[in-house]
C-alpha positions, 0 to 999 in steps of 0.5 A: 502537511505539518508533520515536522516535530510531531509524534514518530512511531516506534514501529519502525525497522530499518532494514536498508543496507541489509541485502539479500540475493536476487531471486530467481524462480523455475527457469530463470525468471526473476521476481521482479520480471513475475511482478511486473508481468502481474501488474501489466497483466492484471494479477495481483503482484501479492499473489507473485510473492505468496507464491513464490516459495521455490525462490532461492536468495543468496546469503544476507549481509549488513552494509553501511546504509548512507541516506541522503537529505531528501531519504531523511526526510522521507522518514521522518514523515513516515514516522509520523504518517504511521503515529498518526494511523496508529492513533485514528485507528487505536480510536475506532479499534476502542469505540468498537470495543476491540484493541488495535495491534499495530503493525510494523513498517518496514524501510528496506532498499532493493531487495527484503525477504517478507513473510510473503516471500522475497520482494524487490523494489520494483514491487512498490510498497505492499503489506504482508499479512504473515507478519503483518508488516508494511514494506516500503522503499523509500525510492519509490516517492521518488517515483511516485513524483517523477513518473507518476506526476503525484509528488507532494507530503500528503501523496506519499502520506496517502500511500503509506495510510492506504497500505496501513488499511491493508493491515486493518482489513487483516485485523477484521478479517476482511482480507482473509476472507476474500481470499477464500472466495478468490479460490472459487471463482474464475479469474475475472470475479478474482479481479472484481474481488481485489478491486472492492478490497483495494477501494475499501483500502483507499476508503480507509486511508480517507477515513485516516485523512479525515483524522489528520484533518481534525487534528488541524494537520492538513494545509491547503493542497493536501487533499489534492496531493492524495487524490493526484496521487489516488488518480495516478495509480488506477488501473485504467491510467496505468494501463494506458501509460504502458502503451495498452488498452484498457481492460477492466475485467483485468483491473486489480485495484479499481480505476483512476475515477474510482480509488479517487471517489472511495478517498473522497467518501472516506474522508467525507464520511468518518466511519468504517460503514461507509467503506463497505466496497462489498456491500456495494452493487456497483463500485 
């Protein structure tokens, strides 16, 4: 991806070497043992933080953040990742006769108090409605390549793309609404719901890759990076990847073959009707 000396956003906060106390919920669980056990176990890890209204954080307190090269990097290119959504959507925003309100990304390390609650690292990147920013991590790139086996620019740039379609579907009030009915219906259907709302997510970052691709950004191999990286975190290759068995009634944001496939169709088709999950019988 050439991203070097393009466009940065200025939504961005740098929060790294701002600390806060580690968590710790009822009996001495902490956040980040609550998220994990929501990944494993099928449970949204946004449901963890929402809920988590009881967490008691230690006082803040600002310490010299250092970065290292690689780190630089890495925010460099969400910068521009982030100027380059901004832009796409500013576009669809305006030829739907609306205005899009960008969100802010947030850059912390170890720990952040979000408007969802109090988060750690362990969380991976995620978006928060309450305040309609995006949080991230950078270590969890790192991951992402070592772990993972999904390294590359245009991986991490999928990543960033498909949390900023998280803000898009809180803008159309897509995600409100699927909480709503998340309240009435039984766990499995809850499950059913999230995975639709984590396609159309992915479906909104290929529709972004789609607007990367027009601006001649893309070099060859990228398209591959994301949909590594798309195949890497599906809820079937996770699963199998801690050792258990594969239980799709559990599955939170869809399976490897599926985030793969709504990538491929947003960035096919270049409109926002086509990312319809919910419109879909079988996703």
């Amino acid at each position: 991806m050439r991203w070097q000396g393009r466009r940065q956003s200025g939504n961005i906060e740098d929060r790294r070497g701002m600390r806060v106390g580690r968590g710790v919920i009822g009996g001495g669980i902490g956040t980040v043992a609550l998220v994990l056990l929501a990944m494993y176990f099928g449970v949204d890890p946004s449901v963890v933080l929402q809920g988590a209204g009881n967490v008691q954080t230690g006082p803040a307190s600002n310490e010299p953040y250092t970065e290292s090269a690689t780190e630089a990097e890495w925010r460099g290119q969400v910068a521009v990742v982030l100027a380059d959504t901004e832009d796409a959507w500013g576009a669809v925003f305006r030829q739907r006769g609306g205005e899009y309100r960008e969100p802010k990304l947030v850059l912390f390390s170890g720990a952040v108090d979000s408007g969802c609650g109090f988060a750690e690292a362990a969380m991976g990147p995620f978006y928060c409605s309450a305040d309609e920013r995006v949080f991230i991590d950078l270590s969890f790139f790192g991951e992402l390549d070592a772990r993972l086996g999904a390294g590359g620019d245009f991986a991490r740039a999928y990543v960033i793309a498909h949390e900023v379609g998280h803000h898009v579907q809180n803008l159309l009030g897509t995600s409100g609404r699927v909480q709503d009915l998340r309240r009435r219906v039984d766990d499995v259907e809850g499950n059913q719901l999230s995975v639709r709302l984590e396609l159309q997510a992915d479906c909104y970052a290929g529709l972004w890759a789609r607007h990367a691709q027009a601006g001649g950004v893309l070099e060859p191999g990228d398209a591959e990076e994301a949909l590594d990286a798309a195949s890497a975190i599906g809820d079937d290759t996770l699963q199998r990847n801690a050792g258990r068995a594969v239980v799709p009634d559990s599955f939170t944001h869809g399976s490897s073959e599926q985030r793969v496939r709504w990538f491929r169709r947003g960035m096919e088709a270049g409109n926002t009707a086509i990312c319809d999950t919910f419109a879909e019988g079988d996703v």
